[in-house]
C-alpha positions in Angstrom: 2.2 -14.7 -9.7 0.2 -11.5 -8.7 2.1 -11.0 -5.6 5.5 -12.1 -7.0 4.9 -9.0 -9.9 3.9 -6.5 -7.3 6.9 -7.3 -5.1 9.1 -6.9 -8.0 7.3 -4.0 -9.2 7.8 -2.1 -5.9 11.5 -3.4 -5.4 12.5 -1.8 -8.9 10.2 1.7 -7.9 12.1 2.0 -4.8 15.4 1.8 -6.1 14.9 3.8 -9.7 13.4 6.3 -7.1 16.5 6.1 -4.9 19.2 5.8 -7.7 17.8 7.9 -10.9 19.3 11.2 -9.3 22.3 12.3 -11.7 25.5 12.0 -10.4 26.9 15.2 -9.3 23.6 15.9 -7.7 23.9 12.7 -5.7 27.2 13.6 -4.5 26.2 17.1 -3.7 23.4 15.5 -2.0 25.1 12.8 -0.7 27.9 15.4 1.0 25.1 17.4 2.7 24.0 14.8 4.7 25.3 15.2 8.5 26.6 11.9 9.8 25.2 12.3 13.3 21.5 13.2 11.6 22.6 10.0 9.3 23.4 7.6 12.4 20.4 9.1 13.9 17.8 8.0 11.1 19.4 4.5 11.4 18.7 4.1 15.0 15.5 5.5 14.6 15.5 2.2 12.1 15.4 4.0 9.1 18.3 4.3 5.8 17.2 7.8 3.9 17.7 8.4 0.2 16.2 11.2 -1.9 12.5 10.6 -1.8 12.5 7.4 0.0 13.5 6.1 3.3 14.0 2.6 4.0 12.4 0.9 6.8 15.1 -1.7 8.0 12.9 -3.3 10.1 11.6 -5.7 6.3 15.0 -6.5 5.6 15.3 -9.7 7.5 13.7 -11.2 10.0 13.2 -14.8 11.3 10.7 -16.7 13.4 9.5 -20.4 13.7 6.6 -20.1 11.4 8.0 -18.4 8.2 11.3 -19.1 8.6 13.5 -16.2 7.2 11.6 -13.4 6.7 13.6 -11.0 4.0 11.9 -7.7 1.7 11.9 -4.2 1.3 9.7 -1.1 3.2 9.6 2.2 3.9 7.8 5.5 3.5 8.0 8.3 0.8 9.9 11.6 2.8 9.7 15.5 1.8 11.7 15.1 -1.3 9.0 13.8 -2.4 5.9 15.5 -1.1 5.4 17.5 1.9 1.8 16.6 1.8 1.4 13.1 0.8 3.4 10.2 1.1 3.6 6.5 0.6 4.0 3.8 3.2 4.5 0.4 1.8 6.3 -3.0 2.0 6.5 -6.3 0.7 8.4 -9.6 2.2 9.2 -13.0 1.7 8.4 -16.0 4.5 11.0 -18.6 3.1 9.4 -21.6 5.0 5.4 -21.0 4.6 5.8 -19.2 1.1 3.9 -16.7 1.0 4.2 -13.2 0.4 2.9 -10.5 2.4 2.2 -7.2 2.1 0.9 -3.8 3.1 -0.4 -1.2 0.6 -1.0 2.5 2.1 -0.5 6.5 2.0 -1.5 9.5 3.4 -1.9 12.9 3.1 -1.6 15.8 5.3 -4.3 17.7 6.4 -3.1 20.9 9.0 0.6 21.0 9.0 0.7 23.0 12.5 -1.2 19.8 14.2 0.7 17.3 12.5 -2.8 15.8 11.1 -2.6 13.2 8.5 -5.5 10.8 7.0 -4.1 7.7 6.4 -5.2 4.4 4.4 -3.7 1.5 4.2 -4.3 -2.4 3.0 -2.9 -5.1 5.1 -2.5 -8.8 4.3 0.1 -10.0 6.9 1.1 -12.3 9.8 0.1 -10.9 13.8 1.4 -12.7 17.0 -1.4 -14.5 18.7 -1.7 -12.2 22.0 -0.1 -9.2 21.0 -1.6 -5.3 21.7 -0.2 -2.6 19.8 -0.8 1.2 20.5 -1.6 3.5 17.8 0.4 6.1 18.8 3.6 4.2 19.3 3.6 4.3 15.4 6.6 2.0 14.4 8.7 0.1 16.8 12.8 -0.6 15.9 15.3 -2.3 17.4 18.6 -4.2 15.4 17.7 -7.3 17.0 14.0 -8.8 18.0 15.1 -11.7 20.1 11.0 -12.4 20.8 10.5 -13.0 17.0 12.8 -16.0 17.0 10.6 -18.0 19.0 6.9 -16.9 19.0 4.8 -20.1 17.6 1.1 -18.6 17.5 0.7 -16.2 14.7 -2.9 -15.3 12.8 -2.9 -14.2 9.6 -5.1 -11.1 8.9 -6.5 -9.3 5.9 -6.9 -5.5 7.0 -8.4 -2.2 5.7 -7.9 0.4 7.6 -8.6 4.3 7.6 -7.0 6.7 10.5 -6.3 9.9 11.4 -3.1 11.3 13.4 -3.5 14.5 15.4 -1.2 16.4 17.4 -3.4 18.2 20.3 0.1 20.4 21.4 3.5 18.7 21.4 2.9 16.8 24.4 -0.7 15.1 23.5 -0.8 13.2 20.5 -4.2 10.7 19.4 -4.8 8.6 17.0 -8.5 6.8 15.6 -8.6 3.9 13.6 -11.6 2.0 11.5 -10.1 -1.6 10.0 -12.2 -4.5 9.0 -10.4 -7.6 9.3 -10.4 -11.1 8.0 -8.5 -13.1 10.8 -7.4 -17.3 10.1 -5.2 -19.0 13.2 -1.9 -20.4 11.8 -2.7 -23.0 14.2 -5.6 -25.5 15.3 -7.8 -23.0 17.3 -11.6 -23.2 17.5 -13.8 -20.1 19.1 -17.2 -21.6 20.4 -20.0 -18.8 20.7 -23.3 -19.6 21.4 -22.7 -23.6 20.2 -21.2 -22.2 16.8 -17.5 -23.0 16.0 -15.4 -20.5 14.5 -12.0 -21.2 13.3 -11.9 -18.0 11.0 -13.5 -15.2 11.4 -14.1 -11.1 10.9 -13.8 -8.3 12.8 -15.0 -4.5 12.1 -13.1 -2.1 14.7 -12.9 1.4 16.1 -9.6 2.3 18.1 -8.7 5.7 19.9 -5.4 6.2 20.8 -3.8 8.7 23.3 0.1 9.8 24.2 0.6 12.4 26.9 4.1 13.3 27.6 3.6 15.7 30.5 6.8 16.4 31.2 8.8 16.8 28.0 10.0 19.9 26.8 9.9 21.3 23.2 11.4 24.1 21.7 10.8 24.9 18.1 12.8 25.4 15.4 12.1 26.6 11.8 8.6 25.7 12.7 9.1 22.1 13.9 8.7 20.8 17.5 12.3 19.2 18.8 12.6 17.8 22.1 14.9 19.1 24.2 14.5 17.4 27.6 12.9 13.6 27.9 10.8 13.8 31.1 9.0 11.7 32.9 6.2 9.8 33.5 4.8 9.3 30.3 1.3 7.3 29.5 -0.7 6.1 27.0 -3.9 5.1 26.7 -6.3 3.0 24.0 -10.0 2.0 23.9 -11.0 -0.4 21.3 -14.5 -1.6 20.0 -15.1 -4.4 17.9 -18.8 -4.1 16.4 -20.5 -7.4 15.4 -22.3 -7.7 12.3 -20.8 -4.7 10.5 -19.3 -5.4 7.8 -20.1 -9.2 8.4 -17.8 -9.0 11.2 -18.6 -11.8 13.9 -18.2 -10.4 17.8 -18.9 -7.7 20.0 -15.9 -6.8 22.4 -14.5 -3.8 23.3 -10.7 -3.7 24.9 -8.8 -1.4 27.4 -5.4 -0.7 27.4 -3.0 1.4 29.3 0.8 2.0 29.9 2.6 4.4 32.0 6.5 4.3 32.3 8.6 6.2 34.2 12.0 6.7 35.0 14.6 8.3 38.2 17.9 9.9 36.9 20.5 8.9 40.3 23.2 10.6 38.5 24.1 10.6 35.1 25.1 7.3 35.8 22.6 5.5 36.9 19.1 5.3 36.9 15.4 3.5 37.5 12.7 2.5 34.9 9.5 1.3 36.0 7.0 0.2 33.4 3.5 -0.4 34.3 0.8 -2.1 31.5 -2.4 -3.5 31.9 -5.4 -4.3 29.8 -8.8 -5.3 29.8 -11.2 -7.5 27.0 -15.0 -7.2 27.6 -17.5 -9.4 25.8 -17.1 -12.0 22.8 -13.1 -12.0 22.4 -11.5 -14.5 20.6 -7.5 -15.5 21.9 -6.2 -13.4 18.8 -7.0 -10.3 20.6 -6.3 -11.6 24.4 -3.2 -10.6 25.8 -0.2 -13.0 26.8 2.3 -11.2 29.1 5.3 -10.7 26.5 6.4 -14.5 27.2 10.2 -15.2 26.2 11.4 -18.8 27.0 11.4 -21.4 24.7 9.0 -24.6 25.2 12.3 -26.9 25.0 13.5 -29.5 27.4 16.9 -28.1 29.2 18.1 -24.6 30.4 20.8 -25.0 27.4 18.3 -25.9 24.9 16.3 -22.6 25.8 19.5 -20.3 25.5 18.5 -17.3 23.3 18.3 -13.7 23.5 16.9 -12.0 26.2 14.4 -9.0 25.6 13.7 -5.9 27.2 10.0 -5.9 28.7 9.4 -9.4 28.3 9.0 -12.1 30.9 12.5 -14.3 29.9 10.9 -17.6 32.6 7.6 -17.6 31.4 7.2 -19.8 28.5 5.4 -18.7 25.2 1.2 -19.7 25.2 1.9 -20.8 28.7 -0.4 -17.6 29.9 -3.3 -15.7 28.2 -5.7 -13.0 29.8 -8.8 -11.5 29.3 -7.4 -8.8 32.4 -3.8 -8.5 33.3 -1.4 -6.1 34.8 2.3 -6.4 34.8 4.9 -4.2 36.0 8.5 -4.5 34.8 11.5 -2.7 37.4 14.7 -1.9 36.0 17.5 -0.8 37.9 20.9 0.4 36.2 23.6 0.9 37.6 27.1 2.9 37.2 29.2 1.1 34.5 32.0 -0.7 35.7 35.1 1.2 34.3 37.7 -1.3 33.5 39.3 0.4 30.3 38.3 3.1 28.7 36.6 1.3 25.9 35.3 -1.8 28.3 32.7 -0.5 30.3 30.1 -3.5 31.1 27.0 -2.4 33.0 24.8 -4.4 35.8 21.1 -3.9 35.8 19.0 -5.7 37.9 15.6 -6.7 37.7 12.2 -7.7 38.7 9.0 -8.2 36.9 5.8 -9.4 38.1 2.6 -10.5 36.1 -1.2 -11.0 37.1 -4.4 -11.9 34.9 -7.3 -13.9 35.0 -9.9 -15.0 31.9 -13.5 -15.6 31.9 -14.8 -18.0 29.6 -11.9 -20.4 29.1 -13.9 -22.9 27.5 -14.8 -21.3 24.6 -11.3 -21.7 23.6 -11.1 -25.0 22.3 -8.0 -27.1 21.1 -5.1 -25.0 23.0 -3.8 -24.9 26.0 -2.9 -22.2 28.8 -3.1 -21.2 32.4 -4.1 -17.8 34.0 -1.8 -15.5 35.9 -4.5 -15.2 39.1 -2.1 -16.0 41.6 0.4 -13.7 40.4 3.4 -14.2 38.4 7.0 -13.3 39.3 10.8 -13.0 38.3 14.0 -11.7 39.4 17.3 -11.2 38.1 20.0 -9.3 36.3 22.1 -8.3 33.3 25.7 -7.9 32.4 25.4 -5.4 29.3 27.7 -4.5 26.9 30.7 -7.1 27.5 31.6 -7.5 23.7 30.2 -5.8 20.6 26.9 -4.8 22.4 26.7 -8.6 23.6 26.1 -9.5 27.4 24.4 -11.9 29.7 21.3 -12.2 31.6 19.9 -14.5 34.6 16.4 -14.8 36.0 14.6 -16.9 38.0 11.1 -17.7 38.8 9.6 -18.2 41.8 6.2 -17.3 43.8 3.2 -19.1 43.1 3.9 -20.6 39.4 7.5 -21.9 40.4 7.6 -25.5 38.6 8.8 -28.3 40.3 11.6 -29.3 37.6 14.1 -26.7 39.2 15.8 -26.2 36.1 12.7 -25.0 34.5 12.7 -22.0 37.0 16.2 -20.1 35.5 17.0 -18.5 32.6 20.4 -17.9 31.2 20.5 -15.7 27.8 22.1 -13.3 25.7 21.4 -9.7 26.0 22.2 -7.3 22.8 22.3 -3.4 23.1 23.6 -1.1 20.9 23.3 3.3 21.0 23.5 5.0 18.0 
């Protein structure tokens, strides 16, 4: 009943604070709003009103352990303060019924360096695997075809405190401090030192960095806009989870990097190459191990598996087939010039290669799952037909190297693709 008030409570807030403008205002309001800068917000995954902007990444979602997944987000914008703001959501899992939620706001400390001390209260659903960076911030696409089929998810209560800061326009960091209380959606036992765990805490420290080298900035009326994208870019994170602080129940400490980096042919055409890797030291449960982005569905025939390819993931490898301790993975992308058959059907071909390796120590502590290691090296090929109808297309890959299965079938992948530009 708590949790159904306070999602009702924020639904009404958000709106009154959207709608209780009067109405020549709105229109006047309303009217000043450039479409491009409009369209732009949206593909940046965001619907703005007068003080708040909706996150349209809580509006619906769906994966195989909450079902549909349907509520409302977003963060408070300059209308409302230029020096706090609020950054909040609530959904709705239809099939485990439960509501989650995050509860946070910051407020700005040094507008020039773009510092902000945030805090935030977290009681949600993580992927099993997963490692986020800091510094990406928020993540949006219209379609999450990974989301539909992921099967290991933890649930995890999480305070956190951090603090952005903007070094110069091309360095950016971010530190966290969260204490967490993690519990497996699934039957998972961690075995340190002869003591089970199938719940447990963690107390971390995380520093992020983002170094854009070779973007250019210029500013206007005091705000940094980007005026050429250039690459490489990188980013780096170091993690440290500190046992017995805060009753937390591990030491480990994680590593991760990404660089990516992309060759303009012609305006055309073009290569992206997208290197990650990341390393887990000490007492690290398979929440925080790393799994390769898997996206094939652990169903019986190439048909069956049919979904919707992603962008970095590994569309052959199937999900909680693979987790690391230490892994490396490098993702090639080559597009190339659209075929011009009308002047509004312009499919593209992009072909592709990705390759995966990783190794664990300690597999036994994990008890009641079951996964491999990417030692010998994990690879893929293949390509994409984008943009055939609506933003729909097709892709094909195929595995082979040293994990190709015997089944042959069980080697291809034949899926959807979805991309849309705003």
């Amino acid at each position: 009943m708590r949790k159904l008030l306070l999602y009702t409570l924020f639904f009404c807030f958000t709106f009154i604070a959207a709608a209780q403008t009067p109405e020549k205002e709105t229109k006047k309001s309303t009217d000043s709003i450039n479409s491009d800068a409009l369209l732009k917000q949206i593909g940046n995954g965001f619907f703005p009103t007068k003080v708040w902007n909706f996150d349209l990444r809580y509006l619906i979602k769906f994966n195989q352990y909450e079902g549909f997944r349907t509520g409302l987000g977003g963060v408070t914008n300059e209308g409302f303060s230029e020096d706090f703001r609020i950054d909040s959501y609530v959904v709705y899992g239809f099939r485990d019924h439960r509501f989650k939620y995050k509860i946070g706001g910051g407020v700005l400390l040094n507008k020039d360096t773009k510092s902000w001390l945030n805090i935030s209260y977290t009681d949600d659903l993580m992927e099993t695997g997963s490692s986020n960076f800091l510094t990406d911030g928020r993540t949006f696409s219209f379609f999450e075809p990974r989301l539909l089929n992921i099967s290991l998810f933890h649930k995890h209560i999480t305070s956190a405190i951090s603090y952005e800061h903007e070094v110069n326009p091309k360095l950016i960091t971010e530190t966290e401090v969260a204490v967490s209380n993690i519990d497996p959606t699934y039957n998972y036992t961690y075995v340190l030192d002869n003591t089970p765990y199938q719940s447990f805490g963690t107390s971390t420290a995380k520093v992020a960095l983002q170094w854009n080298p070779f973007v250019e900035f210029e500013s206007i009326d005091g705000k940094n806009k980007i005026i050429k994208d250039g690459y490489p870019k990188f980013t780096l994170q170091y993690s440290k989870s500190f046992k017995n602080v805060f009753d937390a129940d591990f030491n480990f400490s994680k590593l991760d990097f990404r660089a990516i980096h992309k060759i303009n042919h012609n305006k055309d055409s073009h290569t992206i190459a997208t290197l990650s890797a990341g390393l887990a030291h000490g007492d690290t449960p398979l929440t925080h191990m790393y799994h390769a982005y898997p996206n094939n569905i652990n169903k019986e025939t190439i048909l069956n598996r049919f979904s919707v390819a992603g962008i970095n993931s590994f569309e052959t490898m199937f999900f909680d087939e693979f987790f690391s301790d230490r892994f490396a993975t490098l993702v090639v992308k080559h597009y190339i010039k659209p075929f011009r058959i009308t002047s509004y059907f312009k499919p593209q071909l992009v072909l592709i290669t990705r390759y995966a390796v990783g190794n664990m120590n300690n597999i036994n502590r994990h008890q009641n799952v079951n996964f491999g290691t990417l030692k010998n090296g994990y690879t893929e090929s293949g390509f994409e037909i984008n943009k055939l109808l609506l933003g729909f297309g097709l892709s094909f890959t195929y595995r082979y190297g040293a994990y190709h299965l015997p089944k042959e079938e069980d080697n291809l992948a034949l899926k959807f693709t979805f991309n849309i530009t705003l």
